[in-house]
VEXVOVEX-973962 format. One record per residue: residue number from 1; residue in three letters; x, y, z of N, C-alpha, C, O, CB in turn. Coordinates in pm, 1 decimal, decimal comma. Glycine has a CB too. Layout:
% residues N
+-----+---------+----------+----------+----------+----------+----------+----------+----------+----------+----------+----------+----------+----------+----------+----------+----------+
| num | residuo |   n.east |  n.north |     n.up |  ca.east | ca.north |    ca.up |   c.east |  c.north |     c.up |   o.east |  o.north |     o.up |  cb.east | cb.north |    cb.up |
+-----+---------+----------+----------+----------+----------+----------+----------+----------+----------+----------+----------+----------+----------+----------+----------+----------+
| NUM |     ala |        X |        Y |        Z |        X |        Y |        Z |        X |        Y |        Z |        X |        Y |        Z |        X |        Y |        Z |
...
+-----+---------+----------+----------+----------+----------+----------+----------+----------+----------+----------+----------+----------+----------+----------+----------+----------+
This chain:
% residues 79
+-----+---------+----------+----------+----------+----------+----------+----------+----------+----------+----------+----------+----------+----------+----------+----------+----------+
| num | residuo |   n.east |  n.north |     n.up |  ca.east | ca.north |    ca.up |   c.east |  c.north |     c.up |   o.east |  o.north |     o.up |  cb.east | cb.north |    cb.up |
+-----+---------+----------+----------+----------+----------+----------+----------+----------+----------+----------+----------+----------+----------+----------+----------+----------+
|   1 |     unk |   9918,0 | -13519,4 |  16553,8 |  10022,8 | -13461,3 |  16637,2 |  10072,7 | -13565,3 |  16737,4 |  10003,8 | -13637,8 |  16809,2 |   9970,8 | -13335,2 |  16710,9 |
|   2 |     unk |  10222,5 | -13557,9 |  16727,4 |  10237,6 | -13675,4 |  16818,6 |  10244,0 | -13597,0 |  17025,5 |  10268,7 | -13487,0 |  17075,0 |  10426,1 | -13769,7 |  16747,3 |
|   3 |     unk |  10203,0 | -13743,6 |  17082,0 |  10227,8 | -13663,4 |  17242,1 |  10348,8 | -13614,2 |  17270,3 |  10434,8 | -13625,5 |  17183,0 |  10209,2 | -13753,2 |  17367,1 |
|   4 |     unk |  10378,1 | -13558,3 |  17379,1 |  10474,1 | -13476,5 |  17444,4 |  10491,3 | -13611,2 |  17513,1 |  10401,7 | -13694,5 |  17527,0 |  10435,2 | -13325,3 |  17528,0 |
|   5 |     unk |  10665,4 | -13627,1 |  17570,0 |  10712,3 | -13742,7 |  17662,6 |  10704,6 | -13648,4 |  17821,0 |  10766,0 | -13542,0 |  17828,3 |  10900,7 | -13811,9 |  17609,1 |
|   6 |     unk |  10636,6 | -13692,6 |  17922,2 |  10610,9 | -13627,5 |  18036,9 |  10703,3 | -13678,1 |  18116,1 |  10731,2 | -13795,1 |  18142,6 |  10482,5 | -13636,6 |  18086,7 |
|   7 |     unk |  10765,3 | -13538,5 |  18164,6 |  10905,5 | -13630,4 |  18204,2 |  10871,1 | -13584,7 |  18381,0 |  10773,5 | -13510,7 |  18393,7 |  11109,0 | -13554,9 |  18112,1 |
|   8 |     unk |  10929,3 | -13616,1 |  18484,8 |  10961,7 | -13618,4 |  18620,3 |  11065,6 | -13541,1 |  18679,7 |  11159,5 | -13617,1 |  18656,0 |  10985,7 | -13732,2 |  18649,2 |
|   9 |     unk |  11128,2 | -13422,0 |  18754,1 |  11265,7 | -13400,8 |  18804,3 |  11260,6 | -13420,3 |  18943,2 |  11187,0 | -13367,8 |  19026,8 |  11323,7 | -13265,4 |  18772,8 |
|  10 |     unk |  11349,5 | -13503,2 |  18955,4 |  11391,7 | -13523,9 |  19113,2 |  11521,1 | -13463,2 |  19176,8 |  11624,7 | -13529,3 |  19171,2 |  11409,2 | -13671,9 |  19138,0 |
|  11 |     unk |  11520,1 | -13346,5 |  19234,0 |  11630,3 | -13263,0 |  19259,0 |  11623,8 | -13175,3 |  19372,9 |  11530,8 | -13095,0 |  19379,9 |  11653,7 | -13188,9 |  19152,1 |
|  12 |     unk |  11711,2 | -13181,0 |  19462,8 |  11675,5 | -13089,3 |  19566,5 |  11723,8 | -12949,5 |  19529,4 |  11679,4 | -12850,7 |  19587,9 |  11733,4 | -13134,3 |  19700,4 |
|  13 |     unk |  11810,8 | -12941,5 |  19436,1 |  11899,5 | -12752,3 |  19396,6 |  11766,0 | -12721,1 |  19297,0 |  11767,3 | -12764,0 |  19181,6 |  12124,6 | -12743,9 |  19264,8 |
|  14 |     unk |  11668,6 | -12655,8 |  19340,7 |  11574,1 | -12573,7 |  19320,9 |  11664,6 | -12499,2 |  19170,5 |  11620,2 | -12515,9 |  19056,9 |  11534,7 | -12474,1 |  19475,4 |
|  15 |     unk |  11773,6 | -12431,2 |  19194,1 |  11782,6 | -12356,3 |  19057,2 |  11817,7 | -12464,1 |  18949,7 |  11794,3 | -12439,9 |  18831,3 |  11901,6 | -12233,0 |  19058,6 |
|  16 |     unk |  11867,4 | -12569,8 |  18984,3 |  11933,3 | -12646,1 |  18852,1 |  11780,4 | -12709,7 |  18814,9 |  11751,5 | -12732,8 |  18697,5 |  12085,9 | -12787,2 |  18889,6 |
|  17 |     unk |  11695,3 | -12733,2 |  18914,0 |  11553,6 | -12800,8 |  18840,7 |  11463,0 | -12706,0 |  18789,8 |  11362,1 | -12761,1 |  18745,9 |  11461,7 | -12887,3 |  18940,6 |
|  18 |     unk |  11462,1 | -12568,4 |  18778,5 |  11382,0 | -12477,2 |  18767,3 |  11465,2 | -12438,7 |  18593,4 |  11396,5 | -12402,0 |  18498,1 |  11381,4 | -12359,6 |  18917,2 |
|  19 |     unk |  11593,2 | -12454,0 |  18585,6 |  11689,7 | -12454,4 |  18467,1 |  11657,8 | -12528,9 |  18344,6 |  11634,9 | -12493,9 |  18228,8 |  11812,9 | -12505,1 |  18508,0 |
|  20 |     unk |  11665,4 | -12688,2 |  18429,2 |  11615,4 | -12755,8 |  18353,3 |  11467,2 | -12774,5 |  18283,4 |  11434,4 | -12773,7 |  18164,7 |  11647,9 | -12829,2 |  18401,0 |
|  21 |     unk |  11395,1 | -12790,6 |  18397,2 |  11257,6 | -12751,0 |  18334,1 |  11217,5 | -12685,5 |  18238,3 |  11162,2 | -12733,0 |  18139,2 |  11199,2 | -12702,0 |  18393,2 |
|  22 |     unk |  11252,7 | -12514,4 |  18268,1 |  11252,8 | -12411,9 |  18187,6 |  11304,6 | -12493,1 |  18006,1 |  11235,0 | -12481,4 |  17905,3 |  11371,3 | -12285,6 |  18270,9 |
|  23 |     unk |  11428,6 | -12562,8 |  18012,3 |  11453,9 | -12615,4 |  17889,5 |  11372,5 | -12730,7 |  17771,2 |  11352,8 | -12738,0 |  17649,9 |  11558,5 | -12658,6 |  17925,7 |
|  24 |     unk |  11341,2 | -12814,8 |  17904,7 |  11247,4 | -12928,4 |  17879,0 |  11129,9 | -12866,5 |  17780,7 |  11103,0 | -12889,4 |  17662,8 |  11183,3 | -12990,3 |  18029,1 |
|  25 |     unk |  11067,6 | -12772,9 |  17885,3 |  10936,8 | -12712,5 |  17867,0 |  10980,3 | -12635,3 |  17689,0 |  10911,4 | -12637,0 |  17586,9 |  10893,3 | -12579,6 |  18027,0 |
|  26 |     unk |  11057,4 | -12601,7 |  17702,1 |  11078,5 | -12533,8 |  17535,9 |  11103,7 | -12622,9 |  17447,4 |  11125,7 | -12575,2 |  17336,1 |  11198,1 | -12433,6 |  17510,2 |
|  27 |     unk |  11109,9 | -12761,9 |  17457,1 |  11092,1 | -12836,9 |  17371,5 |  10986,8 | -12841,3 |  17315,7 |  10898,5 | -12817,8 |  17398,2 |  11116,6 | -12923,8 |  17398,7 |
|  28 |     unk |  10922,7 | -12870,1 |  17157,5 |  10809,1 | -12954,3 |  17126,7 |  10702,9 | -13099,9 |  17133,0 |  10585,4 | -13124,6 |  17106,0 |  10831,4 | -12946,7 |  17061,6 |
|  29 |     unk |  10817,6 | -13172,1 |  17183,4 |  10835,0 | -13307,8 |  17224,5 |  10800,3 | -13380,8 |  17386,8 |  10751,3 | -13487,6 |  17423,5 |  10974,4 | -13320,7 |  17195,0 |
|  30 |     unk |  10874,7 | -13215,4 |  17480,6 |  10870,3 | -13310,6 |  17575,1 |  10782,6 | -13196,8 |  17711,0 |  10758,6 | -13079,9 |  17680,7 |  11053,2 | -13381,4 |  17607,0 |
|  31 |     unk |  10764,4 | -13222,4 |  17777,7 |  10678,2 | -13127,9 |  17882,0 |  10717,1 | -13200,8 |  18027,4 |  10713,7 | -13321,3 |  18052,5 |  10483,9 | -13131,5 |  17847,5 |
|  32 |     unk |  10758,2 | -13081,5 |  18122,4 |  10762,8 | -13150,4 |  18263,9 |  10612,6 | -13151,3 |  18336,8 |  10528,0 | -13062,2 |  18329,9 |  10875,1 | -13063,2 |  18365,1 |
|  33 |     unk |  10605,1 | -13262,9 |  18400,2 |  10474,8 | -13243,4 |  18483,8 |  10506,3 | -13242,2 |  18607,2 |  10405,3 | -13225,9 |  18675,6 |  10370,4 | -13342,0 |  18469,0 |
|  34 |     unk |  10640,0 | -13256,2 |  18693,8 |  10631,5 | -13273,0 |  18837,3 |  10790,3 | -13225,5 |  18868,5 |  10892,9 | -13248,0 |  18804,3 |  10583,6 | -13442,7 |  18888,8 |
|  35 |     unk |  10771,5 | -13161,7 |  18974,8 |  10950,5 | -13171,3 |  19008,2 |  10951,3 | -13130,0 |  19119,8 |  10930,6 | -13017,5 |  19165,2 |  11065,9 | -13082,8 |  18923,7 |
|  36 |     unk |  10987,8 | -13268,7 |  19187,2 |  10981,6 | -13334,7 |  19365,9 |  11175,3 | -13285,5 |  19380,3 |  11276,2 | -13304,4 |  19312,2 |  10930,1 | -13601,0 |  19386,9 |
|  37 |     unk |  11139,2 | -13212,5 |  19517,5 |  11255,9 | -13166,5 |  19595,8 |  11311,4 | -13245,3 |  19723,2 |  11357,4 | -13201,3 |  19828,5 |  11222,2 | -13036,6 |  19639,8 |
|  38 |     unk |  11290,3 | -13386,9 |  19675,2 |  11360,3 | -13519,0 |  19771,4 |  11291,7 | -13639,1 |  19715,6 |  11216,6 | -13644,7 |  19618,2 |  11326,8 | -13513,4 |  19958,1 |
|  39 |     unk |  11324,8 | -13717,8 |  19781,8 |  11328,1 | -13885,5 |  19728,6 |  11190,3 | -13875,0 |  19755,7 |  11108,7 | -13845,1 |  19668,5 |  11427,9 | -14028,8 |  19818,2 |
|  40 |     unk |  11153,1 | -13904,3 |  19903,9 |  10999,4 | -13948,6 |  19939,3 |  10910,0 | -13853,1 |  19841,4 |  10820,0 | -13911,5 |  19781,0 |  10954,8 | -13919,1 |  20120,9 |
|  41 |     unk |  10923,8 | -13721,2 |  19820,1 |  10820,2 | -13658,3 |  19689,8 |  10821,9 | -13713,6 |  19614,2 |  10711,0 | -13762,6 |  19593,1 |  10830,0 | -13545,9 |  19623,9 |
|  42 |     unk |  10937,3 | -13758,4 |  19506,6 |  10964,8 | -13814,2 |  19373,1 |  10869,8 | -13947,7 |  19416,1 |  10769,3 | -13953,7 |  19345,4 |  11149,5 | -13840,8 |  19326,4 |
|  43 |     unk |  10877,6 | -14035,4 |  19497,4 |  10818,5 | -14135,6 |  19479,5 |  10655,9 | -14141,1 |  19480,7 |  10589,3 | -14223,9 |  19418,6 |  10874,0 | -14207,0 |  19561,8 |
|  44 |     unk |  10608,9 | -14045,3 |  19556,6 |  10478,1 | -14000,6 |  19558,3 |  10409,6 | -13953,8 |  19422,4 |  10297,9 | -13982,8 |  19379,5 |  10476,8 | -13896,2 |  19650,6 |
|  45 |     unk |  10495,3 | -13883,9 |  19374,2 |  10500,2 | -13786,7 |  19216,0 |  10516,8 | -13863,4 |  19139,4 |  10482,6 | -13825,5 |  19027,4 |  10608,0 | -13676,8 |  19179,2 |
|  46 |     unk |  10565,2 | -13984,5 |  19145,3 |  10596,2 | -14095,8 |  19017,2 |  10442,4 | -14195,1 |  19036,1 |  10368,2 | -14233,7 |  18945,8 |  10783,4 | -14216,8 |  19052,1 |
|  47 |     unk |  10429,4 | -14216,7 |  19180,6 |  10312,6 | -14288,1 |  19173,4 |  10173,0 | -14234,7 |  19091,2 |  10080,5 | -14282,8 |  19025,8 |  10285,2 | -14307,4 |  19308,3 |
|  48 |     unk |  10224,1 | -14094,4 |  19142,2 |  10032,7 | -14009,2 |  19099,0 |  10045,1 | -13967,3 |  18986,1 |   9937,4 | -13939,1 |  18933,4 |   9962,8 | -13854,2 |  19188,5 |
|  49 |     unk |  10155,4 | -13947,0 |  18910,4 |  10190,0 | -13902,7 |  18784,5 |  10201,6 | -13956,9 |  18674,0 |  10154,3 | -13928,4 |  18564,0 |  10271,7 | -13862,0 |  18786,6 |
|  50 |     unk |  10281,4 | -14054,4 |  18715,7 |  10329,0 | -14185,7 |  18600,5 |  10391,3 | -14138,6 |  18521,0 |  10357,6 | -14162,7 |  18405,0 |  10229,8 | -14266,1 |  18517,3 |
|  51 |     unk |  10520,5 | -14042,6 |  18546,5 |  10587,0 | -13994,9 |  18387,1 |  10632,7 | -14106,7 |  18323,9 |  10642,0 | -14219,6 |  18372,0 |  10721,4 | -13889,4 |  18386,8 |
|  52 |     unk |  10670,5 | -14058,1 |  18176,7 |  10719,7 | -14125,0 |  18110,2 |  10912,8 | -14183,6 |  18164,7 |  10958,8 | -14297,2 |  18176,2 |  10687,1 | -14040,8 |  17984,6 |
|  53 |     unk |  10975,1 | -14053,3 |  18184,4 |  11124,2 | -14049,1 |  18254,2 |  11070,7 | -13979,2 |  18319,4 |  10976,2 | -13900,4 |  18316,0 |  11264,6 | -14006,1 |  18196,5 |
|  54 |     unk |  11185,6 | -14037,9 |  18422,4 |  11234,0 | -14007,8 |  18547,5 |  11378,7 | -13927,2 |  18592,6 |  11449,7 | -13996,9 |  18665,0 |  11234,2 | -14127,0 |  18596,9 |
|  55 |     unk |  11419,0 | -13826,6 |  18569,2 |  11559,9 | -13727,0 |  18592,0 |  11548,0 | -13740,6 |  18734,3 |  11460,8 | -13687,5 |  18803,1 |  11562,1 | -13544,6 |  18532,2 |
|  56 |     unk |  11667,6 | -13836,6 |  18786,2 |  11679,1 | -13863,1 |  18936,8 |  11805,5 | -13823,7 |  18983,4 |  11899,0 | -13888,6 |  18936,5 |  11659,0 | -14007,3 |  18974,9 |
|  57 |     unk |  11835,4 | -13729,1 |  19068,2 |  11950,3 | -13673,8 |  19120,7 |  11976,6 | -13773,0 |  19271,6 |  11904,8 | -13773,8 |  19371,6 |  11922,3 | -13495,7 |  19143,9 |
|  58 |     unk |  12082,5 | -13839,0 |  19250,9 |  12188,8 | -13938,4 |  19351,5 |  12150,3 | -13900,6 |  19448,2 |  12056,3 | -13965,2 |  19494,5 |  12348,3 | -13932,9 |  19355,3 |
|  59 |     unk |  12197,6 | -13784,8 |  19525,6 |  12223,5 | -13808,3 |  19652,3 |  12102,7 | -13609,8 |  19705,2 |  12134,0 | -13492,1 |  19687,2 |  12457,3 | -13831,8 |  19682,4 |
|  60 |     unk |  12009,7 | -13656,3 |  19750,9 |  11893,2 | -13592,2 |  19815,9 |  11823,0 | -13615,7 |  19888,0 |  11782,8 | -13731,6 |  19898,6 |  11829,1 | -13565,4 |  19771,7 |
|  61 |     unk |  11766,6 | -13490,4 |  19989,2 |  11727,1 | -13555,1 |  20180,4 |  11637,6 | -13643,4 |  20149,3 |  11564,4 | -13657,5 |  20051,3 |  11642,9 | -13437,3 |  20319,3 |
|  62 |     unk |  11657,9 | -13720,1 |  20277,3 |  11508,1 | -13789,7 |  20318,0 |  11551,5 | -13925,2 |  20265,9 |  11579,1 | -14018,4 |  20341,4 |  11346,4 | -13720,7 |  20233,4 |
|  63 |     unk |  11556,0 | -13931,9 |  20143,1 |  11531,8 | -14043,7 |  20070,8 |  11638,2 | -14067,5 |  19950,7 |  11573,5 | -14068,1 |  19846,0 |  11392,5 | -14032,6 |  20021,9 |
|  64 |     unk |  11787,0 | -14088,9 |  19923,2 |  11891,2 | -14069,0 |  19798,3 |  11777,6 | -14158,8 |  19676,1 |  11681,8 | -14236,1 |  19678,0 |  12091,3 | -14166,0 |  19834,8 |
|  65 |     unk |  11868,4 | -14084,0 |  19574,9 |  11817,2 | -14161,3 |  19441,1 |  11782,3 | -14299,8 |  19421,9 |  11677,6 | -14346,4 |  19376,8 |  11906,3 | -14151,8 |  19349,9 |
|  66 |     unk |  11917,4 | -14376,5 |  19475,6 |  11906,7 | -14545,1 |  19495,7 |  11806,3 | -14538,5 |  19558,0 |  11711,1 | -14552,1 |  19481,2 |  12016,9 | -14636,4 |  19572,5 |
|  67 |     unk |  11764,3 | -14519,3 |  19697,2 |  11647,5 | -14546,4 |  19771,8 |  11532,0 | -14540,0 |  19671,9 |  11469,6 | -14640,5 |  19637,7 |  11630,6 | -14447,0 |  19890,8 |
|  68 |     unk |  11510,6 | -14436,0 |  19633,9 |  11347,0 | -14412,0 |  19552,9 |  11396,7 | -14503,9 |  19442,7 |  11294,5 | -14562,4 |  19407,0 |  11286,0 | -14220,1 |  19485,7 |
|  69 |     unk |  11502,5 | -14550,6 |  19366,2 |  11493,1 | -14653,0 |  19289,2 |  11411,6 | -14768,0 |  19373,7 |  11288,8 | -14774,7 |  19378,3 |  11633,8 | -14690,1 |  19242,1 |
|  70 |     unk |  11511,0 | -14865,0 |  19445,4 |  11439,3 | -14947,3 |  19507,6 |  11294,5 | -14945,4 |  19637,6 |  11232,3 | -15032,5 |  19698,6 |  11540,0 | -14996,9 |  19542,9 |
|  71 |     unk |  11291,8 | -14799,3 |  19631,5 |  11113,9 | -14786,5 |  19639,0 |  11006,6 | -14821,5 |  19589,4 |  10910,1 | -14864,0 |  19653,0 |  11073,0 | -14704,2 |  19625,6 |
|  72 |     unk |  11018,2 | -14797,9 |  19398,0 |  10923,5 | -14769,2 |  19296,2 |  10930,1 | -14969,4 |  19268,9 |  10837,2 | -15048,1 |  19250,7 |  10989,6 | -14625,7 |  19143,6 |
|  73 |     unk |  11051,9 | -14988,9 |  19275,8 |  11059,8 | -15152,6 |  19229,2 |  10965,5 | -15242,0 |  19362,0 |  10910,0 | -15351,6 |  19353,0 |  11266,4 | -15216,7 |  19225,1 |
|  74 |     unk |  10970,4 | -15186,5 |  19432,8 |  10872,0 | -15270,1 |  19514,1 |  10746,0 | -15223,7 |  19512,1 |  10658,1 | -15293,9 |  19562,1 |  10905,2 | -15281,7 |  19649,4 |
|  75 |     unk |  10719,4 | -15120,2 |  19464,6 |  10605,7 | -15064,5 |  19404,7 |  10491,9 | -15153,2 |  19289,0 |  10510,7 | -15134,4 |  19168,8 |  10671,3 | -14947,9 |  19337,5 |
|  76 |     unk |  10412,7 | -15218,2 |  19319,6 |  10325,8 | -15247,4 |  19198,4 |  10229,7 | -15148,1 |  19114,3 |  10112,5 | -15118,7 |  19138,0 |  10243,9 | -15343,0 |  19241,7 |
|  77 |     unk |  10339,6 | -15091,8 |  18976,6 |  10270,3 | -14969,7 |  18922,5 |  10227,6 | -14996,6 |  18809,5 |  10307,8 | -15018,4 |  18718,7 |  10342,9 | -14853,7 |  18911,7 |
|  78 |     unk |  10039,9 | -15003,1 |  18780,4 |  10022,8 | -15017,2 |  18630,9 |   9978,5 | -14930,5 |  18565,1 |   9882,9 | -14857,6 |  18591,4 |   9956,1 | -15104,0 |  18593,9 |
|  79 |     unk |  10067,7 | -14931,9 |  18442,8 |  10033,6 | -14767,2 |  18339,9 |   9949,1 | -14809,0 |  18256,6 |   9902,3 | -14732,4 |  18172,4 |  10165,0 | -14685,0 |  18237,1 |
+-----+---------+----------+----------+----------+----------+----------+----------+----------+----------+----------+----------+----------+----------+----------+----------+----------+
């Protein structure tokens, strides 16, 4: 059996990530494991998680998408 791709959502609209998920999750293939409601979570959640993808929504408190991009890149992460 092959693995499931563990994917990440980074989104602050609670219904569009609860939407998506819900879809993900009915795949055979793919399974969500985390879904951070701002930048600084997502980056925490990517560290402790290690998904495979990352679904990163632009512009969310605390921390926008770009930011937690160039967060994780200064990040030394080994999978």
């Amino acid at each position: 059996m092959k693995e499931k791709l563990s994917i990440l959502i980074a989104d602050d609209n609670q219904e569009f990530s609860h939407t998506l998920s819900s879809y993900i999750n009915s795949q055979e293939d793919m399974e969500v494991i985390a879904v951070a409601k701002d930048g600084n979570e997502a980056v925490d959640m990517m560290s402790n998680t290690m998904p495979d993808v990352v679904l990163l929504d632009v512009i969310m408190p605390h921390l926008d998408g770009l930011g937690v991009l160039e967060k994780i890149n200064m990040i030394k992460i080994d999978k």
